[in-house]
C-alpha positions in Angstrom: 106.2 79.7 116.6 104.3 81.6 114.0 101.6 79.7 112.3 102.7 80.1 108.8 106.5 80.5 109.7 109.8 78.4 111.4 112.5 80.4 112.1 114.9 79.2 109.1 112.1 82.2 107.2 113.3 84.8 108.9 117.4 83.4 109.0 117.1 83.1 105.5 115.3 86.5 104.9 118.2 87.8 107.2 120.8 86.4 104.8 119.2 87.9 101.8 119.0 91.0 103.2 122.5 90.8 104.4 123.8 89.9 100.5 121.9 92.6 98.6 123.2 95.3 101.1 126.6 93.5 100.3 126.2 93.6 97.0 125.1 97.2 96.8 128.3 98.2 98.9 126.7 99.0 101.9 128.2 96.9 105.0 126.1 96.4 108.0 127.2 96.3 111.2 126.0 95.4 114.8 125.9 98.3 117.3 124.2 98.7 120.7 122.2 101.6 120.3 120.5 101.6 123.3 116.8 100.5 124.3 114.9 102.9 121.7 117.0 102.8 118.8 116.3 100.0 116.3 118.9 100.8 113.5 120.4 103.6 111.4 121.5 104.2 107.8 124.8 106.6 107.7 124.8 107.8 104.4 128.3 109.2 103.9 129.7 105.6 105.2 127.4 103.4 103.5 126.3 101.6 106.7 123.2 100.1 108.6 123.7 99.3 111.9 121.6 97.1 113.7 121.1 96.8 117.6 121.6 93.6 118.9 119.2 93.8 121.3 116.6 93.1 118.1 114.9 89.5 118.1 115.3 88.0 114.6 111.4 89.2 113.7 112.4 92.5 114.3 115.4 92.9 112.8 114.7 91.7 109.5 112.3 94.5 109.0 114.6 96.9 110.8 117.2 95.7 107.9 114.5 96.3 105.0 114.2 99.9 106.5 117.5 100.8 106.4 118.4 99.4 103.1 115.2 101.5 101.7 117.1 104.8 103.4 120.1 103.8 100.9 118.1 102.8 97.8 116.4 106.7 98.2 119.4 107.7 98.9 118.0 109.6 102.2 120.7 111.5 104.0 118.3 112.6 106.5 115.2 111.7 108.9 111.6 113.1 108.2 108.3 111.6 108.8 108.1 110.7 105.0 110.6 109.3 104.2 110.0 107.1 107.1 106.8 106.2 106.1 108.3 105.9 102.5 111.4 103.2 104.2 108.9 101.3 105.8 106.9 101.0 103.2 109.6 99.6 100.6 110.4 97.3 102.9 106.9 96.0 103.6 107.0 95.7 99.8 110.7 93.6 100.4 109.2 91.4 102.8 105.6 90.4 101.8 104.1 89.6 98.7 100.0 89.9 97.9 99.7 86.0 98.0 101.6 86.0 102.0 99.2 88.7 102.9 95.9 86.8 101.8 97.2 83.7 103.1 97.8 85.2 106.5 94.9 87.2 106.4 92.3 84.2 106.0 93.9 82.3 108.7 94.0 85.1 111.5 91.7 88.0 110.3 92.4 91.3 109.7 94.3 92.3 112.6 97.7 93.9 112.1 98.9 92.0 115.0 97.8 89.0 114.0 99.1 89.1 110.5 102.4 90.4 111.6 102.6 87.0 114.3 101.4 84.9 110.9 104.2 86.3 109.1 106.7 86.3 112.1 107.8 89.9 111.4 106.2 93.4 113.2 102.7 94.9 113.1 104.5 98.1 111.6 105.7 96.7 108.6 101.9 95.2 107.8 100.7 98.3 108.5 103.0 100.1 105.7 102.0 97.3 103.3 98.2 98.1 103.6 98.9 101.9 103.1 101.6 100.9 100.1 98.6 98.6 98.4 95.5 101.1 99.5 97.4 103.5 97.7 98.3 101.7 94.8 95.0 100.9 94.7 93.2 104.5 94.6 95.7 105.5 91.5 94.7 102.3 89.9 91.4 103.7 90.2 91.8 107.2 89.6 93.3 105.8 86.0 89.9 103.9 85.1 
């Protein structure tokens, strides 16, 4: 287990998730999409699906992702808006106190602060380019 996580984190994250998408209309649904294939956002149907194959870390980002495809309103795959889902939902799922915390107790390591965190090395990565950027145009105002 996770240093600075149990599992009940992640169930509850899952749950949260799971309500807001509710909320906002958009159902989600478990489908085996094969070995490769995390999840999807169809647009015109309002729906994530999930693969089941996903251990709980994983999913909750993968559920993050795909609600950020329906709060852009993305109807379509590119490399940014990629980049742009995965960093909303780095956003979603870490705050600036989490990320110190986790980052004075294993180092800098993506890998390691994704294990702290109990959720994927990609998602830390987008929320070090989220905050680096935010960062430079903070500066770039002064």
């Amino acid at each position: 287990m996770p240093g600075g996580h149990d599992p009940v984190v992640n169930e509850q994250r899952l749950a949260e998730l799971i309500e807001l998408c509710t909320s906002q209309g958009v159902r989600v649904e478990w489908v085996d999409l094969g070995a490769h294939r995390h999840g999807q956002y169809q647009r015109r149907l309002r729906l994530i699906e999930l693969n089941p194959r996903l251990v709980l870390r994983q999913l909750v980002p993968v559920l993050a992702h795909e609600y950020a495809h329906f709060v852009y309103d993305d109807g379509c795959s590119s490399a940014a808006r990629e980049r742009r889902a995965w960093e909303h939902a780095a956003l979603m799922l870490i705050t600036p106190a989490d990320y110190a915390r986790a980052e004075r107790l294993v180092g800098s390591h993506p890998n390691a602060i994704a294990t702290e965190l109990d959720l994927t090395p990609v998602v830390v990565r987008a929320w070090r380019r989220q905050h680096r950027a935010a960062a430079l145009a903070r500066d770039d105002c002064a």
